[in-house]
C-alpha positions, 0 to 999 in steps of 0.5 A: 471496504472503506472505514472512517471515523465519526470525526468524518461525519461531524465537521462537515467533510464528508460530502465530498467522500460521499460523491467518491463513494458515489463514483466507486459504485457507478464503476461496478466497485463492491463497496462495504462502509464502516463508520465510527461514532466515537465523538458522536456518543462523547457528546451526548455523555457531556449533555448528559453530564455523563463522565465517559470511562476508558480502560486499555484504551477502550470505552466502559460501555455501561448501561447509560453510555448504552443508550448513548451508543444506540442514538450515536449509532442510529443517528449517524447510519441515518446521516450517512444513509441521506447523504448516499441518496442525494441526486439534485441536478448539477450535483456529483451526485445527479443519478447516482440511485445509490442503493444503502443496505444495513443490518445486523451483521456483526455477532459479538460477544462481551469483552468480560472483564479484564484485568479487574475491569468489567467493560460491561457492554463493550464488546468484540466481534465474534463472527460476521454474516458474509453470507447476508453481507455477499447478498446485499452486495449481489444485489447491488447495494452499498453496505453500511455497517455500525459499529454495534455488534449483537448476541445471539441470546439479544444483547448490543454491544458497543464495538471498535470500529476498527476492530469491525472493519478488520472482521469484515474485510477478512471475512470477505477477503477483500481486495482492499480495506481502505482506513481513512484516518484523522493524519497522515501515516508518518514517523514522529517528527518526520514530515514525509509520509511512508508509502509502503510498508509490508506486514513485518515492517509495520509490526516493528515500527508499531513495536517501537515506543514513540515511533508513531501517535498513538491513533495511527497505531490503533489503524496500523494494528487493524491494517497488519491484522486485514492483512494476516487474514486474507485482505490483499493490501491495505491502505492508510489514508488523510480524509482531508486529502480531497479526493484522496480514495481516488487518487490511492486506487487509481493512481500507481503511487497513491497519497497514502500509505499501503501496508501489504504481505508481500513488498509492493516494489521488489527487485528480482531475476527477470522472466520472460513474462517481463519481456514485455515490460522491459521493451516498453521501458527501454524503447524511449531510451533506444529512440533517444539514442541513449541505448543500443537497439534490442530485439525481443529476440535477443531480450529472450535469449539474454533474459537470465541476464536481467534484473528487474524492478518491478512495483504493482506489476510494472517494471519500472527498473532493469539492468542486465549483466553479460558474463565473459568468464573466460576474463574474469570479467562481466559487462553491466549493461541495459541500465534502464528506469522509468521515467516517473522512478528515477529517484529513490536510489533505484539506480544504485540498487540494481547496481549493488544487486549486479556487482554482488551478483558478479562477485558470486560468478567469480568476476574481478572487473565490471566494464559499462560502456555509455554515451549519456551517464559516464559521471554517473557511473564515474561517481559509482566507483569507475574509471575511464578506460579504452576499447582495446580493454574489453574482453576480445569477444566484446571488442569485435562487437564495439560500435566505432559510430557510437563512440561510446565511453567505456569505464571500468571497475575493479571488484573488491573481494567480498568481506570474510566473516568470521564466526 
């Protein structure tokens, strides 16, 4: 489920998105498009000497900005809808036979009057026909939807766009929804785009006054609310990135900004479906010498150890933690992260996350033994030590030929909370 302004359509760039659409539907991608029309109707109310009339940040349809709606919307779709059938020879799009259905599909309602405005034929959704909707898509066709909606009774409605490409990806339950936006989702004042945000994060920042331009809210608002109704994840993206839906459904990390239920990256106990994951991840260490060798074996036996990151499916982070009780003490051990993850503090979490879970088991001591990241840890509040201070059972199991250092930490007492 894809939606994009009217702004993609009139400055020339959106050939390109079209040949991406193009490439999604060779792939067996159901593919529902849903365009805005926005500065498309704006021009022709100032060729009309029309004055346009907003209210609560919506258009006041009335019956001239109408017929406004009907030629924007109309002349659009018919844009769209050429630029899908292209197929010259040497083009991206030789052979595409992209098959553009549309209709009505979107059942509104008047939005009435609100606050002493009466927005006449603006409307809102009031249902959408999955049912003719699943059958174009059956069929094989990308479907195209405007943002009009109509009444039973044989009114049009002008709709948000955003508000129509909500509706449907929720009555579909789509996997993705993917809002191609004007900008980048990111902080006022703040040059770095937000990756990831779960419902409950977008929904404060949308919350705070300033935080975000006042477009970008508009999209947050509509991904939180795909969210809240059975769309999976939601995705926030420049359409000025060349190829940008490309590279955010095929790439683990995407351009854009995911907004999602439930975290995309999360640190948890380890099962043994993680196995697996935790091998691939520690195999190139092993190789490399900056690991012992571990055996799926023992991975299973000692997997209640373990600690993961995962993010999307893939464990990118691991950490185990070895209890010697009857010293008080627990070995930190088997600190591993993906190659491509090694920034973002992932380290220092799974470090925070053990030494609160020693603490909890009643342990006084941390001890790591290494023969690559010894600074790193001396960094994270450890300090030299010898073989002769491990724990008896761990001493008779120490590898003489590895030499490895062993660094040690004494566990501060958890703060007492007073109430």
């Amino acid at each position: 489920m894809v939606s994009f302004g009217g702004e993609a359509v009139a400055d020339g760039l959106f050939e390109p998105l079209v040949h991406d659409f193009a490439l999604l539907n060779s792939l067996g991608i159901r593919l529902v498009l849903v365009h805005g029309i926005r500065p498309q109707i704006g021009e022709r109310l100032q060729a009309a000497g029309i004055q346009e009339q907003y209210a609560e940040g919506l258009r006041i349809t009335d019956s001239a900005a109408l017929a406004c709606v009907k030629e924007a919307a109309g002349t659009v779709r018919v844009e769209i809808e050429a630029l899908l059938s292209m197929g010259l020879a040497n083009s991206p799009m030789h052979g595409a036979r992209i098959r553009v259905a549309s209709g009505n599909f979107v059942i509104a309602r008047p939005l009435g009057v609100r606050n002493g405005v009466d927005f006449l034929h603006t409307g809102q959704v009031r249902r959408i026909d999955t049912e003719a909707i699943r059958d174009k898509l059956d069929q094989g066709n990308v479907v195209l939807i405007s943002p009009i909606g109509y009444s039973p009774t044989g009114e049009v409605f002008n709709l948000s766009a955003e508000e129509v490409a909500t509706a449907v990806a929720s009555a579909l339950r789509a996997d993705k929804l993917l809002l191609l936006t004007e900008e980048a989702c990111r902080r006022e004042g703040e040059p770095a785009v937000m990756a990831q945000l779960t419902v409950a994060e977008a929904q404060a920042l949308i919350a705070q006054s300033g935080g975000l331009a006042p477009a970008m809210v508009t999209h947050l608002r509509a991904a939180v609310e795909a969210c809240c109704h059975g769309v999976q994840r939601a995705h926030l993206l420049d359409r000025h990135i060349d190829g940008a839906i490309l590279q955010e459904l095929f790439t683990r990390d995407g351009v854009g900004t995911l907004v999602s239920a439930v975290q995309f990256e999360v640190l948890r106990p380890a099962a043994i479906a993680d196995i697996g994951g935790i091998l691939d991840l520690i195999k190139p260490l092993e190789a490399d010498g900056v690991l012992v060798s571990r055996s799926r074996e023992r991975l299973e036996t000692e997997i209640d150890d373990y600690t993961v990151i995962e993010r999307d499916g893939l464990v990118i982070g691991c950490a185990a933690l070895h209890s010697y009780r009857e010293t008080a003490c627990g070995e930190l051990a088997c600190l591993a992260l993906h190659g491509d993850y090694r920034g973002g503090k992932r380290g220092e979490r799974l470090l925070e996350h053990l030494e609160g879970k020693a603490r909890s088991l009643g342990l006084q001591r941390l001890f790591v033994l290494t023969t690559h990241a010894s600074h790193w840890f001396r960094e994270h509040g450890f300090e030299p030590s010898e073989p002769a201070d491990l724990p008896p059972d761990r001493r008779a199991s120490y590898n003489e030929w590895r030499k490895s250092k062993v660094l040690r930490k004494v566990l501060d007492s958890p703060p007492i909370l007073n109430y």
